[in-house]
C-alpha positions as CSV (number, residue, x, y, z in Angstrom):
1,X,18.5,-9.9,10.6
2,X,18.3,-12.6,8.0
3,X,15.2,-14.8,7.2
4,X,17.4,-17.7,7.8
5,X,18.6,-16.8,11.6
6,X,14.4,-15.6,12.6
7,X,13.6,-18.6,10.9
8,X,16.0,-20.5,13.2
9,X,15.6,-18.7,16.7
10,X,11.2,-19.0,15.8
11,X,12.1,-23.3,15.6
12,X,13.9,-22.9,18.9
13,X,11.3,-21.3,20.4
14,X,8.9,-23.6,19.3
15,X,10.3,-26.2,20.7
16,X,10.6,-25.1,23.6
17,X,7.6,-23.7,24.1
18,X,6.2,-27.6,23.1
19,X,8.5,-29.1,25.7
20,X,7.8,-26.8,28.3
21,X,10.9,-24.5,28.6
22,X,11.3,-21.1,29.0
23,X,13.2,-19.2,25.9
24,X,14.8,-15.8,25.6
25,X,15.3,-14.4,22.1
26,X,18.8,-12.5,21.9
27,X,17.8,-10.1,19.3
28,X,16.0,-7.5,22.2
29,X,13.3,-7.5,25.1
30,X,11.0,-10.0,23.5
31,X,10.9,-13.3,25.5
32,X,8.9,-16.6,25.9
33,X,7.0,-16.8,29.0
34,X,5.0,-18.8,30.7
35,X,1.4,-17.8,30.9
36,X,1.8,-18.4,34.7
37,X,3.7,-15.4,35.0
38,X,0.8,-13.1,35.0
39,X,0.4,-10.4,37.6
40,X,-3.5,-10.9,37.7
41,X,-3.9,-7.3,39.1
42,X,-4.5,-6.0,35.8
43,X,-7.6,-7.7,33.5
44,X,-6.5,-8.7,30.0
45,X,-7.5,-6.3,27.2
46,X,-8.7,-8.1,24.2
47,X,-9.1,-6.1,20.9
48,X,-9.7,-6.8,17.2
49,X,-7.6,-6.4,14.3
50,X,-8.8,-5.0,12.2
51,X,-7.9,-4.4,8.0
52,X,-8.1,-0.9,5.8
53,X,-11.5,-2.0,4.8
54,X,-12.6,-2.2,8.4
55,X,-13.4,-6.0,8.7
56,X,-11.9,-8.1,11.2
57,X,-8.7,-10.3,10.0
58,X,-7.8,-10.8,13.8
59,X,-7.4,-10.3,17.3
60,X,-5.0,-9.3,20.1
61,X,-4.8,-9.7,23.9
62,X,-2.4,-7.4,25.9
63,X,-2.0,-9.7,29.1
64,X,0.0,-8.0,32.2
65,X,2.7,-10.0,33.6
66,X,5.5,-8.7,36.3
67,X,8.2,-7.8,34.2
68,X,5.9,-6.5,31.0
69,X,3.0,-7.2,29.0
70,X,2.6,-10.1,27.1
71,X,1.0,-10.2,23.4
72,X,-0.7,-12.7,21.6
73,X,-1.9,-11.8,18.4
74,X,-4.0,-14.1,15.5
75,X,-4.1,-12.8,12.0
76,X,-5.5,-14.0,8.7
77,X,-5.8,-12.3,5.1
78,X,-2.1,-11.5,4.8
79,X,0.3,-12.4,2.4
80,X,3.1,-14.5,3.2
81,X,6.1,-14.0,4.7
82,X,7.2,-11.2,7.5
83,X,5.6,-8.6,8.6
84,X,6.5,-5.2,10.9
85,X,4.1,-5.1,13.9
86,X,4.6,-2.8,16.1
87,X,2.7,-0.7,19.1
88,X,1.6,2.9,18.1
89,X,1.2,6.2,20.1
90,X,-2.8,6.8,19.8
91,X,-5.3,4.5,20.2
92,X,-7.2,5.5,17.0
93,X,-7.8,3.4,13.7
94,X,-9.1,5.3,10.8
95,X,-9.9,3.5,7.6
96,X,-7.9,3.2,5.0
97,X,-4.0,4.1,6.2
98,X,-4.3,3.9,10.3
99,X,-2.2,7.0,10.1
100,X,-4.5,8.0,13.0
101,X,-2.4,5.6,15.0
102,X,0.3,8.4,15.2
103,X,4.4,7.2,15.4
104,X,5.1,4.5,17.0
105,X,4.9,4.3,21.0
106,X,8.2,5.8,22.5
107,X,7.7,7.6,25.7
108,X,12.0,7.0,26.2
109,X,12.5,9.1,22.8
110,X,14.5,6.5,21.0
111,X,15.4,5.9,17.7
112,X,13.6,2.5,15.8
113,X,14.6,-1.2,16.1
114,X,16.8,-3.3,18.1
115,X,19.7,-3.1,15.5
116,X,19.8,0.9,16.1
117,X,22.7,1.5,18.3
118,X,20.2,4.6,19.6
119,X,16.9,2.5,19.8
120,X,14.8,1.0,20.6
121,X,11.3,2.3,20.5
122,X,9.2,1.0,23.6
123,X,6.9,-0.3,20.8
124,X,9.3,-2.2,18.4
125,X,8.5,-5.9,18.2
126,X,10.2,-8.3,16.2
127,X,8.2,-9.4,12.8
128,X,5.2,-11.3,12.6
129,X,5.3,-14.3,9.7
130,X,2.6,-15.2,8.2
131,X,2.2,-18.5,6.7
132,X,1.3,-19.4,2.9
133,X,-2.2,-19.7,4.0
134,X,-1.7,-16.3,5.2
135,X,-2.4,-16.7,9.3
136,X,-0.1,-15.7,11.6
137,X,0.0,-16.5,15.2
138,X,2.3,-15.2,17.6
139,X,3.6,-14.2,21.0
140,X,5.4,-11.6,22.1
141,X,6.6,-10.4,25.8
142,X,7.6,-6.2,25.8
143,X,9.2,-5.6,28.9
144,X,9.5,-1.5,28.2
145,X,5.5,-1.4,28.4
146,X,3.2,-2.0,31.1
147,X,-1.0,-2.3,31.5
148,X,-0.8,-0.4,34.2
149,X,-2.2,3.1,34.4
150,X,-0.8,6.8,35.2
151,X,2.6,5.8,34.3
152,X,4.5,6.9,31.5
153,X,5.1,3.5,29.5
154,X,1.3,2.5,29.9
155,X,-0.4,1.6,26.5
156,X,-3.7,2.5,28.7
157,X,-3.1,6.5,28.7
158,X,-5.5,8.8,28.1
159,X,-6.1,8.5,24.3
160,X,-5.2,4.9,24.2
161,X,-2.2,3.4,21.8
162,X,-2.9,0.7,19.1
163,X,-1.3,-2.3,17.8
164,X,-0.9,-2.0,14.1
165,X,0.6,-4.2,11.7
166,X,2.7,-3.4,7.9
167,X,2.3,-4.6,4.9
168,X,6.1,-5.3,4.5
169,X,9.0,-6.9,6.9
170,X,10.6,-4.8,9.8
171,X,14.7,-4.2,8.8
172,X,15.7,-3.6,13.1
173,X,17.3,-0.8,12.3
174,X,15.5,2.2,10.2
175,X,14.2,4.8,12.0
176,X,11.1,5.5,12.4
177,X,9.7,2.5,11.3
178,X,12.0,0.2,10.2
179,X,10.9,0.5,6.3
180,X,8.0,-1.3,6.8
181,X,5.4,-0.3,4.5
182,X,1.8,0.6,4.3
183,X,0.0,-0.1,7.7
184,X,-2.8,-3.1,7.1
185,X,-3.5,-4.0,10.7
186,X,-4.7,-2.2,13.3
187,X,-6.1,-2.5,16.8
188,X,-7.3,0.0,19.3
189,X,-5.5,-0.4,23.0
190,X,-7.8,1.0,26.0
Protein backbone atom coordinates (compact mmCIF):
# COMPACT_ATOMS: atom_id res chain seq x y z
CA UNK A 1 0.00 0.00 0.00
CA UNK A 2 1.20 3.44 -0.80
CA UNK A 3 2.10 6.20 1.84
CA UNK A 4 -0.38 8.33 -0.02
CA UNK A 5 -3.56 5.93 0.33
CA UNK A 6 -2.52 5.04 4.53
CA UNK A 7 -2.03 8.59 4.74
CA UNK A 8 -5.53 9.13 3.36
CA UNK A 9 -7.65 6.22 4.99
CA UNK A 10 -5.53 7.44 8.75
CA UNK A 11 -7.34 11.38 7.88
CA UNK A 12 -10.65 9.57 7.37
CA UNK A 13 -10.42 7.88 10.34
CA UNK A 14 -9.56 10.78 12.21
CA UNK A 15 -12.27 12.40 11.42
CA UNK A 16 -14.40 10.27 12.23
CA UNK A 17 -13.18 9.30 15.21
CA UNK A 18 -13.45 13.36 16.11
CA UNK A 19 -17.06 13.49 15.00
CA UNK A 20 -18.10 10.51 16.64
CA UNK A 21 -18.52 7.85 13.85
CA UNK A 22 -17.68 4.53 13.54
CA UNK A 23 -14.91 3.71 10.63
CA UNK A 24 -13.90 0.44 9.02
CA UNK A 25 -10.49 0.37 7.26
CA UNK A 26 -10.81 -1.82 3.95
CA UNK A 27 -7.28 -2.94 3.91
CA UNK A 28 -8.09 -6.14 6.60
CA UNK A 29 -9.60 -6.80 10.21
CA UNK A 30 -8.48 -3.58 11.80
CA UNK A 31 -11.47 -1.26 12.64
CA UNK A 32 -12.40 1.88 14.64
CA UNK A 33 -14.44 1.19 17.53
CA UNK A 34 -16.02 2.75 20.08
CA UNK A 35 -14.59 2.17 23.44
CA UNK A 36 -18.21 1.36 24.47
CA UNK A 37 -17.88 -1.82 22.82
CA UNK A 38 -16.01 -3.54 25.49
CA UNK A 39 -17.07 -6.86 26.86
CA UNK A 40 -15.96 -5.87 30.51
CA UNK A 41 -15.63 -9.72 31.39
CA UNK A 42 -12.08 -9.60 30.69
CA UNK A 43 -9.72 -6.76 32.75
CA UNK A 44 -7.46 -4.69 30.40
CA UNK A 45 -3.85 -5.67 30.26
CA UNK A 46 -1.57 -2.75 30.30
CA UNK A 47 2.16 -3.36 29.44
CA UNK A 48 5.20 -1.26 28.59
CA UNK A 49 7.17 -0.83 25.58
CA UNK A 50 9.95 -1.22 25.87
CA UNK A 51 13.45 -0.32 23.55
CA UNK A 52 16.78 -2.72 22.88
CA UNK A 53 18.32 -0.89 25.69
CA UNK A 54 15.58 -1.82 27.96
CA UNK A 55 14.13 1.64 28.87
CA UNK A 56 10.63 2.41 28.48
CA UNK A 57 9.66 4.42 25.06
CA UNK A 58 5.89 3.40 25.58
CA UNK A 59 2.94 1.61 26.53
CA UNK A 60 0.19 -0.67 25.30
CA UNK A 61 -3.33 -1.75 26.58
CA UNK A 62 -4.88 -4.95 25.10
CA UNK A 63 -8.68 -4.11 25.87
CA UNK A 64 -11.32 -7.05 25.15
CA UNK A 65 -14.28 -6.10 23.25
CA UNK A 66 -17.04 -8.70 21.60
CA UNK A 67 -15.75 -9.11 18.33
CA UNK A 68 -11.78 -8.86 19.23
CA UNK A 69 -9.35 -7.02 21.20
CA UNK A 70 -8.66 -3.62 20.91
CA UNK A 71 -5.06 -1.94 21.05
CA UNK A 72 -3.93 1.21 21.93
CA UNK A 73 -0.42 1.73 21.85
CA UNK A 74 1.85 5.24 22.74
CA UNK A 75 5.42 5.38 21.54
CA UNK A 76 8.18 7.86 21.60
CA UNK A 77 12.04 7.70 20.57
CA UNK A 78 11.35 6.52 17.03
CA UNK A 79 12.20 7.83 13.84
CA UNK A 80 9.82 9.10 11.59
CA UNK A 81 7.65 7.67 9.39
CA UNK A 82 6.01 3.92 9.32
CA UNK A 83 6.62 1.36 11.27
CA UNK A 84 5.71 -2.74 11.25
CA UNK A 85 4.04 -3.62 14.53
CA UNK A 86 2.85 -6.61 14.90
CA UNK A 87 1.75 -9.40 17.78
CA UNK A 88 4.42 -12.16 18.39
CA UNK A 89 4.13 -15.81 19.57
CA UNK A 90 6.00 -15.74 23.16
CA UNK A 91 5.66 -13.36 25.60
CA UNK A 92 9.41 -12.86 26.15
CA UNK A 93 11.61 -9.64 25.50
CA UNK A 94 15.25 -10.08 25.60
CA UNK A 95 17.54 -7.20 25.21
CA UNK A 96 19.02 -6.21 22.36
CA UNK A 97 17.01 -8.05 19.18
CA UNK A 98 13.51 -9.36 21.04
CA UNK A 99 14.22 -12.40 18.99
CA UNK A 100 12.90 -14.03 22.15
CA UNK A 101 9.53 -12.92 20.95
CA UNK A 102 9.55 -15.90 18.54
CA UNK A 103 7.46 -15.45 14.83
CA UNK A 104 4.79 -13.73 14.74
CA UNK A 105 1.43 -14.93 16.45
CA UNK A 106 -0.41 -17.38 13.88
CA UNK A 107 -2.31 -20.11 15.55
CA UNK A 108 -4.39 -20.35 11.79
CA UNK A 109 -0.92 -21.08 10.04
CA UNK A 110 -1.01 -18.35 7.48
CA UNK A 111 1.19 -16.70 5.43
CA UNK A 112 2.11 -12.64 6.43
CA UNK A 113 0.10 -9.46 5.66
CA UNK A 114 -3.25 -8.56 4.36
CA UNK A 115 -1.91 -8.20 0.71
CA UNK A 116 -0.90 -12.13 0.74
CA UNK A 117 -3.48 -13.90 -1.05
CA UNK A 118 -2.54 -16.93 1.70
CA UNK A 119 -2.43 -14.55 4.82
CA UNK A 120 -3.00 -13.17 7.10
CA UNK A 121 -1.19 -13.81 10.28
CA UNK A 122 -3.66 -13.47 13.44
CA UNK A 123 -0.96 -10.96 14.58
CA UNK A 124 -0.50 -8.62 11.45
CA UNK A 125 -1.53 -5.07 12.11
CA UNK A 126 -1.31 -2.32 9.78
CA UNK A 127 1.89 0.17 10.35
CA UNK A 128 2.30 2.39 13.11
CA UNK A 129 3.54 6.18 11.93
CA UNK A 130 5.38 8.02 13.93
CA UNK A 131 5.54 11.67 13.68
CA UNK A 132 8.75 14.01 13.17
CA UNK A 133 8.82 14.33 16.79
CA UNK A 134 8.99 10.68 16.81
CA UNK A 135 5.56 9.72 18.92
CA UNK A 136 3.28 7.61 17.68
CA UNK A 137 -0.18 6.99 18.94
CA UNK A 138 -2.57 4.62 17.66
CA UNK A 139 -5.45 2.27 17.71
CA UNK A 140 -5.93 -0.83 16.47
CA UNK A 141 -9.05 -3.46 16.73
CA UNK A 142 -7.79 -7.40 15.77
CA UNK A 143 -10.73 -9.38 15.38
CA UNK A 144 -8.65 -12.88 14.81
CA UNK A 145 -7.41 -12.56 18.66
CA UNK A 146 -9.13 -12.66 21.80
CA UNK A 147 -8.16 -11.94 25.80
CA UNK A 148 -9.76 -14.71 26.65
CA UNK A 149 -8.12 -17.73 28.00
CA UNK A 150 -7.83 -21.66 26.98
CA UNK A 151 -8.54 -20.84 23.53
CA UNK A 152 -6.38 -21.15 20.69
CA UNK A 153 -6.23 -17.39 19.39
CA UNK A 154 -5.71 -16.09 23.11
CA UNK A 155 -2.60 -13.75 23.40
CA UNK A 156 -2.95 -14.89 27.27
CA UNK A 157 -1.56 -18.62 26.72
CA UNK A 158 0.73 -20.23 28.72
CA UNK A 159 3.95 -18.44 27.86
CA UNK A 160 2.40 -15.27 26.95
CA UNK A 161 2.81 -13.44 23.30
CA UNK A 162 4.29 -9.81 22.95
CA UNK A 163 3.62 -6.83 21.08
CA UNK A 164 6.81 -5.77 19.30
CA UNK A 165 7.46 -3.08 16.97
CA UNK A 166 10.22 -2.73 13.67
CA UNK A 167 12.50 -0.52 12.88
CA UNK A 168 11.23 -0.24 9.26
CA UNK A 169 7.60 -0.02 7.43
CA UNK A 170 5.40 -3.29 6.96
CA UNK A 171 5.09 -4.06 2.85
CA UNK A 172 1.33 -6.35 3.54
CA UNK A 173 2.51 -8.90 1.73
CA UNK A 174 6.08 -10.54 2.63
CA UNK A 175 6.05 -13.41 4.44
CA UNK A 176 7.08 -13.82 7.48
CA UNK A 177 7.31 -10.38 8.35
CA UNK A 178 6.55 -8.27 5.88
CA UNK A 179 10.41 -6.89 5.43
CA UNK A 180 10.25 -5.07 8.27
CA UNK A 181 13.45 -4.74 9.90
CA UNK A 182 15.24 -4.99 13.11
CA UNK A 183 12.64 -5.37 16.09
CA UNK A 184 12.95 -1.91 18.44
CA UNK A 185 9.77 -2.39 20.46
CA UNK A 186 8.66 -4.73 22.49
CA UNK A 187 6.03 -5.63 25.09
CA UNK A 188 5.30 -8.59 27.15
CA UNK A 189 1.35 -9.85 26.87
CA UNK A 190 0.16 -11.96 30.10
Amino acid sequence: MKLRQITLIASMVLLMIATGCEAQDTIGKITTTSANESSGAVKPIMSDIINEKGAKIGTATFTQLAKGVQIDVTASGLKPGLHGIHIHETGKCEIPDFKSAGAHFNPTAKQHGYDNPSGEHAGDLSNLVAGTDGKAQAQFVVTTVTLQKDVPNSLLKSDGTALIIHEDPDDMHTDPSGNSGNRIGCAIIQ
